[in-house]
C-alpha positions in Angstrom: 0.0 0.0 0.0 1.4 3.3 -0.9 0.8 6.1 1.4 0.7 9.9 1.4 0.8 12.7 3.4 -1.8 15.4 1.9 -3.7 15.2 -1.6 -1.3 17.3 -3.2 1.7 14.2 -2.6 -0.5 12.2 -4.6 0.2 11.8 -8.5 -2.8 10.0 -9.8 -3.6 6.3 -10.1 -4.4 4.2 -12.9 -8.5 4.7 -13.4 -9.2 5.5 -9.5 -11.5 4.2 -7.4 -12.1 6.2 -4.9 -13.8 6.3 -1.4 -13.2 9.1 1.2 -14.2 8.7 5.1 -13.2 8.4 8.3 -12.6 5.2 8.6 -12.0 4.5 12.4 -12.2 1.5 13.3 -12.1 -0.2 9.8 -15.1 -2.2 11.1 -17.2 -4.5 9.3 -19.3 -1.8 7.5 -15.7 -0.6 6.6 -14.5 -3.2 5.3 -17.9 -3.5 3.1 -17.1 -0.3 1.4 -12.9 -1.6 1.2 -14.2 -4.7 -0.7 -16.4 -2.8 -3.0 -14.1 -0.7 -3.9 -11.7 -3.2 -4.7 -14.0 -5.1 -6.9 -15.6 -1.1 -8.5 -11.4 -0.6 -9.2 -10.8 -3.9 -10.7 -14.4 -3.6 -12.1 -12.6 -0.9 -14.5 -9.6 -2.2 -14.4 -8.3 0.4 -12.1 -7.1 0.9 -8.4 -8.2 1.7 -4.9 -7.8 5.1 -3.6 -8.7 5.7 0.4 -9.0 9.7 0.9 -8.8 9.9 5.0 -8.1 13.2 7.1 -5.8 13.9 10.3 -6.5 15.1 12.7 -10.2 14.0 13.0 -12.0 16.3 11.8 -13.6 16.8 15.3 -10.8 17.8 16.8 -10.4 20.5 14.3 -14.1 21.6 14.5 -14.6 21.2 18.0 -11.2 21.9 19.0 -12.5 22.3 23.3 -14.2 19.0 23.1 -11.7 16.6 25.3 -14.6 13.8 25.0 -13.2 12.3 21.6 -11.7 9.2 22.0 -10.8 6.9 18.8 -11.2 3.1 18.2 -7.6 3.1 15.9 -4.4 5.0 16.1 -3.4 6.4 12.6 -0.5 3.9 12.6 -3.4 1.4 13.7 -5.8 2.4 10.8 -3.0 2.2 7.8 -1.9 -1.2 9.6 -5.8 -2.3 9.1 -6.7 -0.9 5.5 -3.0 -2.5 4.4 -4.2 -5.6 5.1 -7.6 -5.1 3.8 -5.8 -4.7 0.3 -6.1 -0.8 -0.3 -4.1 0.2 -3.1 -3.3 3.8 -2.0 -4.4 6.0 1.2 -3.9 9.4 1.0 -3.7 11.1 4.6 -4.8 14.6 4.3 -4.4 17.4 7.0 -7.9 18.5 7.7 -7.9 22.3 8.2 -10.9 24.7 9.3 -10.3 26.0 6.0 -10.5 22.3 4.4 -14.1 22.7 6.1 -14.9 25.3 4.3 -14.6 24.0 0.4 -18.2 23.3 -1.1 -19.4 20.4 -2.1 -19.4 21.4 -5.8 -15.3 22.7 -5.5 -14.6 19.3 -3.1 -15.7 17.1 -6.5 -14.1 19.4 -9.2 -11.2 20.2 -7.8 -10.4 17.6 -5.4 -12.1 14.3 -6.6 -11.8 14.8 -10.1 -8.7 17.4 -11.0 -6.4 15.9 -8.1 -7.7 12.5 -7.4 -8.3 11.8 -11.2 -11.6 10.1 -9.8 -13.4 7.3 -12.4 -15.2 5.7 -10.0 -16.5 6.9 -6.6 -17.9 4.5 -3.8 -19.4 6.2 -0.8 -21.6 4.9 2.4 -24.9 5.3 2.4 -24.5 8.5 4.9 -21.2 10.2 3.4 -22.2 14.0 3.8 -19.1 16.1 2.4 -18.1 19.8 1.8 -19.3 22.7 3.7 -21.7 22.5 6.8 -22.2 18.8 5.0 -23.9 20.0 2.3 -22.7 17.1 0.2 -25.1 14.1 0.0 -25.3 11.1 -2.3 -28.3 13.1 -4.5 -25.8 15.9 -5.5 -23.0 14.0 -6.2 -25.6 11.8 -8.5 -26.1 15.3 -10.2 -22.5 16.0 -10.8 -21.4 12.7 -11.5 -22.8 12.7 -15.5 -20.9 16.1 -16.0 -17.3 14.8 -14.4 -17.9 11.7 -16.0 -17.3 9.5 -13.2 -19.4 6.4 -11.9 -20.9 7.1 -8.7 -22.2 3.9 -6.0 -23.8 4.0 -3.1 -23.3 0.8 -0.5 -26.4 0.8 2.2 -26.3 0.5 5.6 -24.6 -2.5 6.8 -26.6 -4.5 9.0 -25.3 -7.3 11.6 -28.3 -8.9 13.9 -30.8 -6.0 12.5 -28.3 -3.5 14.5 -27.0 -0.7 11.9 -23.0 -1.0 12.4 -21.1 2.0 12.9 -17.7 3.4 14.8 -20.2 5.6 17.5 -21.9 2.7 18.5 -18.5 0.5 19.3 -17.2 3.3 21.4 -20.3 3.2 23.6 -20.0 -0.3 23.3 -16.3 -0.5 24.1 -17.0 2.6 26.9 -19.5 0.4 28.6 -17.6 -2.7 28.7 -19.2 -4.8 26.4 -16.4 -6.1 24.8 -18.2 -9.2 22.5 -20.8 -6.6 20.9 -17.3 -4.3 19.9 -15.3 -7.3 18.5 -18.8 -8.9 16.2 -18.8 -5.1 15.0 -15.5 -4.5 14.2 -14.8 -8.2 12.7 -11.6 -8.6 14.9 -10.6 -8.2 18.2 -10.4 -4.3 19.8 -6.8 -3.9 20.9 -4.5 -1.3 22.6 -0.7 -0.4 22.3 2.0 1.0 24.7 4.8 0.9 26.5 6.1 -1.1 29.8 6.2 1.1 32.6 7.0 1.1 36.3 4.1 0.2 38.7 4.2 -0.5 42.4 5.3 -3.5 42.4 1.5 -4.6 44.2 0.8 -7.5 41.6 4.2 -9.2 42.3 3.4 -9.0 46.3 -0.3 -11.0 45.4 1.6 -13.0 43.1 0.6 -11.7 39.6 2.9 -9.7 38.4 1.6 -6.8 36.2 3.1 -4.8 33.1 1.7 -1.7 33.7 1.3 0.0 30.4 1.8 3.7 28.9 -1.1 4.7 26.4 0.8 8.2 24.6 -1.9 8.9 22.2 -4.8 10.7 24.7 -7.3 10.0 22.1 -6.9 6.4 22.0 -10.2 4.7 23.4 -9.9 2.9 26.7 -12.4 0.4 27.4 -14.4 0.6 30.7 -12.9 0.3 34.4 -12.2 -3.3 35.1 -11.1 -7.1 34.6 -10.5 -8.3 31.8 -9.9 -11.6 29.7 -7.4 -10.8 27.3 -4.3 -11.9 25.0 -0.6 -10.2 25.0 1.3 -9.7 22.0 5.1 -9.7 22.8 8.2 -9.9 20.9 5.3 -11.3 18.3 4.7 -13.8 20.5 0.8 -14.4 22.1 -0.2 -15.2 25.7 -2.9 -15.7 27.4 -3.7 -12.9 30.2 -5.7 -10.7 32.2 -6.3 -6.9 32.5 -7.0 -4.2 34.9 -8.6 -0.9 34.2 -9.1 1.4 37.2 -8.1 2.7 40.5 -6.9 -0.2 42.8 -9.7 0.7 45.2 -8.6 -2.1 47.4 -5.1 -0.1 48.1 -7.0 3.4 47.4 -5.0 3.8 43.9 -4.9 7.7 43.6 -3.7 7.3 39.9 -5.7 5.2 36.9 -3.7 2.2 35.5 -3.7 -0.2 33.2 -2.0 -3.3 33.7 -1.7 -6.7 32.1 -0.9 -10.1 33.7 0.6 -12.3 31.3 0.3 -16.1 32.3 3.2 -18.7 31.7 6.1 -15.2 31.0 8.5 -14.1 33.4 10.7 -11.8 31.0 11.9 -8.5 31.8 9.9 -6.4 29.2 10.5 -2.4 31.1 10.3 -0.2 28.0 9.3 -2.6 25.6 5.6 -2.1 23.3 3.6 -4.4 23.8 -0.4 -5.1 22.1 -3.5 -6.2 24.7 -6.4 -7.6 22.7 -9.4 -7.8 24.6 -11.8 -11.0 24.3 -14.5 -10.3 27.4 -15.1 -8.5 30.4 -15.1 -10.3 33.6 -16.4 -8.1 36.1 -16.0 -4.0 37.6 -13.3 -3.3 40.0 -14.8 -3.5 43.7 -12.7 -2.7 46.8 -12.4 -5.6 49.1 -11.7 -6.1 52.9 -8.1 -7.0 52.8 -5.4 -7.8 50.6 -6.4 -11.9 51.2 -9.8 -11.1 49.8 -8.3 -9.9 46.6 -5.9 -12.7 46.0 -9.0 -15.0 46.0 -10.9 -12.9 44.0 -7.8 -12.5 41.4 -7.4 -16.0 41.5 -10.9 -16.4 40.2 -10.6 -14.0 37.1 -7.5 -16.2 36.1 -10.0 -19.5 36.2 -12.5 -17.6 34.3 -10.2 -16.2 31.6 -8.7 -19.4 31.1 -11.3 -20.8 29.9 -12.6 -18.0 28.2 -9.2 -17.6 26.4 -9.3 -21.5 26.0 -12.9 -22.2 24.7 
């Protein structure tokens, strides 16, 4: 996959097939629109063009609003369409005065002059341009007169439940891990670095690797134990994860931390990748230290055999 930095980097494609969106989370309704567009560019015997935007283009609009949190990093996202065979993904910097082009300059002079556009794929809500005054009508308008083919995939549905990257954050934000993972066709995962902790796990006898998120926009799932798999070294374990405060030991500071079963390696300042399979319960502050060995000792019997099933 070739990759670019703004719209202006990229020099054209052989008959382009182009779709343009967020993309975060590359979930399954994603990876619809990825898989029509690979069949629309080899359709006319073209290639796949991703046009996607950083920052957000939240952030930029609504540059106060600290509530945004993200389903992929940006390396995440390229990692994801990469393997979902896109061609080329052009990673423009979205501007307040980006916001500002019309709809009818964002096809002429974006789409078309730049982008070289023969075929366009969009989702059945892609609103673009100015106050999101582009809908799938206009572009049907304009398509005749740019002489490009326009399609329009409809909402995906999974269960009767419309899929889409809001409702895995709340999903994710609420715990429910399972209705995330069926949505976004794989399992939801975080990155970062080994840091020091307290040392707390080790005394109870489950050591922790207490990790270091540095992108603030990353999405956290809920407070609380999980069932969950390591990636180190590109190696997989089998483990469990804490979200929270400690409340047992009145934690002042939020951590996350990972026990990795069966590993005993000194990993300090390595990255390492949790992916999450299911939520075992909230954190809950117990009587005494005892208490919460037991209690501990009962999450690792449950992941087991959820990790194991």
């Amino acid at each position: 996959m070739k990759v670019y930095e703004s719209i202006e980097q990229f020099k054209g494609a052989k008959n382009s097939a182009v779709t343009i969106g967020t993309f975060d989370g590359v979930h399954l309704g994603h990876q619809k629109i990825i898989q029509q567009l690979k069949e629309g560019a080899e359709a006319i015997k073209g290639e796949s063009v991703i046009l996607t935007f950083y920052p957000h283009p939240r952030m930029v609009l609504f540059p106060d609003d600290e509530d945004l949190k993200l389903l992929n990093t940006e390396e995440e996202k390229k990692e994801l369409l990469e393997k979902f065979g896109v061609e080329h993904l052009i990673v423009h910097p979205f501007t307040k005065k980006f916001s500002r082009i019309t709809y009818t300059e964002y096809v002429r002079d974006i789409l078309v002059n730049k982008l070289k556009t023969k075929k366009l794929i969009i989702g059945y809500n892609h609103h673009f341009g100015r106050n999101r005054e582009g809908t799938f009508l206009k572009l049907k308008s304009l398509a005749p007169i740019y002489k490009f083919e326009l399609e329009r995939i409809p909402a995906q549905v999974l269960n009767k439940v419309e899929i889409s990257s809001t409702k895995i954050r709340k999903a994710l934000e609420s715990g429910d891990i399972k209705t995330a993972n069926k949505f976004l066709g794989y399992e939801y995962s975080i990155k970062g670095k080994v840091v020091k902790g307290k040392g707390l796990g080790k005394e109870l006898g489950y050591p922790t690797a207490n990790i270091q998120i540095d992108d603030k926009h990353k999405l956290v799932p809920a407070d609380g134990i999980y069932a969950v798999t390591t990636e180190v070294e590109n190696k997989i374990y089998n483990g469990m994860m804490s979200i929270g405060f400690n409340p047992t030991v009145n934690g002042e500071k939020k951590t996350i931390e990972v026990n990795i079963f069966d590993f005993d390696k000194e990993i300090y300042g390595e990255n390492i990748r949790i992916f999450f399979r299911q939520k075992l319960r909230d954190e809950k502050k117990f009587e005494n230290m005892e208490a919460l060995k037991k209690a501990i000792d009962g999450d690792k019997e449950k992941s087991l055999k959820i990790l194991n099933a």
